[in-house]
C-alpha positions as CSV (number, residue, x, y, z in Angstrom):
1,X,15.5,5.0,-6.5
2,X,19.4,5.4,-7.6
3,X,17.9,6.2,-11.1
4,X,15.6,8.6,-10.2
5,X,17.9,10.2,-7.4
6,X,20.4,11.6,-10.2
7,X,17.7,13.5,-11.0
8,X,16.9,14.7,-8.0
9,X,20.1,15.4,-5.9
10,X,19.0,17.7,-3.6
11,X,16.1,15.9,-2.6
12,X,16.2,14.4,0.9
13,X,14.5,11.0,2.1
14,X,10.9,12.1,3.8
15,X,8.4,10.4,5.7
16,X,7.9,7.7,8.4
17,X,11.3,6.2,9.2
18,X,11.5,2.2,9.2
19,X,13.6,0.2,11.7
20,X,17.1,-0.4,10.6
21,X,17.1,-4.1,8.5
22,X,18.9,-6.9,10.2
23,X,19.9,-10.1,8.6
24,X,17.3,-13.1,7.8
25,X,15.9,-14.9,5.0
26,X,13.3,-13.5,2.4
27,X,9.8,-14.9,3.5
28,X,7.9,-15.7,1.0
29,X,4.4,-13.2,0.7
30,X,1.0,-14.9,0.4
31,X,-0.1,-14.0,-3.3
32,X,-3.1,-16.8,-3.8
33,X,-6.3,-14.6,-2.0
34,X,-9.6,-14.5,-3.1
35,X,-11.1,-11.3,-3.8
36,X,-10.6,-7.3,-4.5
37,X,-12.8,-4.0,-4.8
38,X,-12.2,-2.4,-8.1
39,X,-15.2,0.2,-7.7
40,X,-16.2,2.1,-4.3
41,X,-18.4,0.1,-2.4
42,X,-19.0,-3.0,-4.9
43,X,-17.1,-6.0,-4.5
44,X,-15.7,-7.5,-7.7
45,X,-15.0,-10.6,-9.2
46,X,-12.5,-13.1,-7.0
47,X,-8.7,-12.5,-9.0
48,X,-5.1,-13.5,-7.9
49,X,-4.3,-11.0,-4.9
50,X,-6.2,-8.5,-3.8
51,X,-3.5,-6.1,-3.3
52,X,-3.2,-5.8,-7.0
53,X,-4.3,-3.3,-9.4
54,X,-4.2,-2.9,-12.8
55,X,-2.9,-5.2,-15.5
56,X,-1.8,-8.5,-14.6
57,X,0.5,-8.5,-17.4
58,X,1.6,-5.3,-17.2
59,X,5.5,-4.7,-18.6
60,X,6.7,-2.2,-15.3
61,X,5.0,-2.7,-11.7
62,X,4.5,-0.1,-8.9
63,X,5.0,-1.7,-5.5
64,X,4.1,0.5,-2.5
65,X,4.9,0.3,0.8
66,X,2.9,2.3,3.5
67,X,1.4,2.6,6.7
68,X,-1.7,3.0,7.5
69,X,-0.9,5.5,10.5
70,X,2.1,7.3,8.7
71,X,0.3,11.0,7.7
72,X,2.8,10.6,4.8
73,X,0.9,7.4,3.7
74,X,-2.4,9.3,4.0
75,X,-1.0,12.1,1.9
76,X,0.0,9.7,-1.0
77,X,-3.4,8.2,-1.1
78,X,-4.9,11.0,-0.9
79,X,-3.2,13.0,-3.6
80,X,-1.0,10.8,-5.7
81,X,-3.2,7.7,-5.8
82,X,-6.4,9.3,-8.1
83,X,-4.4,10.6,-10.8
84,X,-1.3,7.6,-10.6
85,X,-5.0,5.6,-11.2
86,X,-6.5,7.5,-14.0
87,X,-3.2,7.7,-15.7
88,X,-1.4,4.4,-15.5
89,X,-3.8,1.7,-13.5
90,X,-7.3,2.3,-15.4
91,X,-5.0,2.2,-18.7
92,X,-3.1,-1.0,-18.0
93,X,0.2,0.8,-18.5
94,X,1.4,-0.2,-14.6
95,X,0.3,-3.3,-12.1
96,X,0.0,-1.5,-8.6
97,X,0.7,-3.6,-5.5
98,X,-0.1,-2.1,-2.4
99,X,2.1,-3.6,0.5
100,X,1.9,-3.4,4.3
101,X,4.6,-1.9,6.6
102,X,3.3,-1.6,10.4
103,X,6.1,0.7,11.7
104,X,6.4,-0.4,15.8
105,X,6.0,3.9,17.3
106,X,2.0,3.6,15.6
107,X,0.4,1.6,17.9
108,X,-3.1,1.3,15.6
109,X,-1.0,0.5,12.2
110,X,-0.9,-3.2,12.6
111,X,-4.6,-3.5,13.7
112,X,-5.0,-1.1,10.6
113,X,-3.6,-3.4,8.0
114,X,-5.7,-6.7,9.7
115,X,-8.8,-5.3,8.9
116,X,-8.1,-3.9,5.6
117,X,-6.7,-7.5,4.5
118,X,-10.4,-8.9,6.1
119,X,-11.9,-6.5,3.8
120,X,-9.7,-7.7,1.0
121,X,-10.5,-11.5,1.3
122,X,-14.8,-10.3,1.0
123,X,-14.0,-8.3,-1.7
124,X,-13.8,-4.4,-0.3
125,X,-9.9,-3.8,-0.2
126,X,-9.7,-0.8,-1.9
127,X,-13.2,0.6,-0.2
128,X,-11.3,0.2,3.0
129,X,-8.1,1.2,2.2
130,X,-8.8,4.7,0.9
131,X,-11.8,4.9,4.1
132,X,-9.0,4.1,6.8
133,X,-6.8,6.7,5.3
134,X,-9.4,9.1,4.3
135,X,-10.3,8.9,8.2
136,X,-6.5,8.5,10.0
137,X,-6.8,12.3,11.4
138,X,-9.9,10.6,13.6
139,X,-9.0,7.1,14.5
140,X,-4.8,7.1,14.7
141,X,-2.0,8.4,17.8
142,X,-1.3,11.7,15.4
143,X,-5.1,12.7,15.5
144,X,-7.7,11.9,18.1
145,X,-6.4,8.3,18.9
146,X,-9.7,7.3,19.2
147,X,-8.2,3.7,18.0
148,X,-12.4,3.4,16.5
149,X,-10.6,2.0,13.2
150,X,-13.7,-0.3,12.6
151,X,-16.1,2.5,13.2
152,X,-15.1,4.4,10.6
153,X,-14.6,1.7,8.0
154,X,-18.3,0.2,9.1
155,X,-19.9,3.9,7.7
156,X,-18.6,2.7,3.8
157,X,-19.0,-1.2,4.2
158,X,-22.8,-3.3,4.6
159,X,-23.7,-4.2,8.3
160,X,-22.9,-8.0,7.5
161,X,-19.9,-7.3,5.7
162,X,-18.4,-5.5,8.3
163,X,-19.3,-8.4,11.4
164,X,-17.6,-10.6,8.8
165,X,-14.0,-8.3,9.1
166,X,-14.6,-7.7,12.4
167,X,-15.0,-11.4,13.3
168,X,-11.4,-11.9,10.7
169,X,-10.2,-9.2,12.2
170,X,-10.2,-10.5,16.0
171,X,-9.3,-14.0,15.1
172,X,-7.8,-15.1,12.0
173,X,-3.6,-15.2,12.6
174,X,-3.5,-16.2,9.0
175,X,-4.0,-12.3,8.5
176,X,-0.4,-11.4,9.6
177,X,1.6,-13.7,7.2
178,X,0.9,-11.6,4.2
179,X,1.8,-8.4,6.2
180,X,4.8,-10.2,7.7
181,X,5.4,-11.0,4.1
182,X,5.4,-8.0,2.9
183,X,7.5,-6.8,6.0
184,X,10.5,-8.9,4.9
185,X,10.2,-7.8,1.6
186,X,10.4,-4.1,3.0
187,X,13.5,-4.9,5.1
188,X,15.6,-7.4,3.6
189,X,15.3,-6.9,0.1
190,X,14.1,-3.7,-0.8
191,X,15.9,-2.0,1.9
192,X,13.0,0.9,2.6
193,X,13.9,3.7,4.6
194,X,10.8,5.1,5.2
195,X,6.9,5.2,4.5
196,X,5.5,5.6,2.0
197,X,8.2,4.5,-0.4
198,X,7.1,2.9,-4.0
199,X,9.1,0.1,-5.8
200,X,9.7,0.2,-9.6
201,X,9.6,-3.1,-11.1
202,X,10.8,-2.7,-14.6
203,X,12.9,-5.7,-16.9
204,X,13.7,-7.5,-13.4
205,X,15.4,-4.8,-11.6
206,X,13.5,-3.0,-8.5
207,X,14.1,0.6,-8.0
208,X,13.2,2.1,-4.4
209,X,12.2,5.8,-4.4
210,X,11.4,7.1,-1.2
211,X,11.1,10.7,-1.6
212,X,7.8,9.8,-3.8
213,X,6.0,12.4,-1.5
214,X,8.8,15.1,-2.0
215,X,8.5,15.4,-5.5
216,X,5.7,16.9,-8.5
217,X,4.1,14.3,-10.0
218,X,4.9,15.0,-13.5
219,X,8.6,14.5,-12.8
220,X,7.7,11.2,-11.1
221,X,5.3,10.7,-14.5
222,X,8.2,11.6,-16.9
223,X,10.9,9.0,-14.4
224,X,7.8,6.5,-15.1
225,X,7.0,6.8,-18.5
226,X,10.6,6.5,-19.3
227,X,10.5,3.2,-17.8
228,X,7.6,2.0,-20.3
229,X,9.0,3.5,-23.4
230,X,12.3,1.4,-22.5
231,X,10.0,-2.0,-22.9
């Protein structure tokens, strides 16, 4: 973010803001899960973590942090995610890791990221990902508030499939490590301000830019591919 903000010194921080970090020790995140969806609908073959995208041994990582009730986070999914996707995940260039940050005023956001980490472990991560944000206007406290998360995620997953993330869903505590994970990470080493903020992993340092949703993308692309041709 420091990098990028010399470029950008009027822009200010946008978004959902996250609770001020206190002091504790980094926890580590759960990386060893069985399965992600690569293509809408289809569940793929079982890989390392199925918050990952992209390359495994990609040079410079994308790390981002959202929730799943922040209308920022919809945004970026919406209308960052497809072409960040075609231009640097389908190509290998960048390894995308999608990470959970539940902020406590959205009352839906941590049910929200339970289910989408069911879906993950059966394969359909990314199927439910983009459907619960595709679908926040309906089910989250800034639309409707219908709270019907798994009603809209069961019109894009099989009947069986989704009594399978329901039944997770309810019962499986093993669910909130990795977002607690992930949490830690947000606070205590990363330092994020808001949601959605991305993390750019490049020769060991991490770069936090939270104004991601404040600024075109080819200026973000030109930040990013400045980062690869420095490999």
């Amino acid at each position: 973010m420091r990098t990028l903000l010399l470029l950008l010194p009027a822009l200010l921080l946008s978004g959902q803001t996250a609770p001020a970090p206190k002091t504790a020790p980094l926890a580590k995140t759960a990386t060893t899960l069985p399965a992600k969806s690569a293509t809408l609908g289809k569940a793929a073959a079982p890989i390392t973590n199925y918050k990952e995208s992209g390359s495994p041994t990609a040079t410079v990582s994308l790390e981002a942090y959202t929730d799943y009730e922040c209308p920022h986070c919809a945004r970026f999914f919406k209308e960052f995610m497809p072409q960040f996707t075609k231009d640097y995940i389908q190509t290998g260039k960048v390894k995308f890791v999608h990470r959970d940050f539940p902020l406590p005023q959205h009352p839906h956001a941590q049910l929200a990221a339970r289910i989408a980490n069911a879906a993950g472990q059966l394969g359909y991560y990314d199927v439910v990902v983009n459907q619960i944000f595709a679908t926040q206007d309906t089910w989250s406290v800034n639309g409707k508030n219908t709270g019907d998360i798994e009603g809209e995620v069961a019109k894009v997953v099989p009947a069986d499939v989704m009594k399978k993330i329901h039944d997770m869903a309810k019962n499986d505590a093993h669910l909130d490590d990795g977002i607690k994970g992930d949490m830690t990470m947000a606070q205590y080493m990363d330092h994020i301000p808001s949601t959605p903020s991305v993390v750019v992993v490049s020769k060991g340092k991490r770069e936090v830019v939270s104004t991601i949703m404040e600024m075109p993308y080819n200026l973000f692309k030109k930040y990013l591919d400045g980062k690869l041709s420095a490999q």
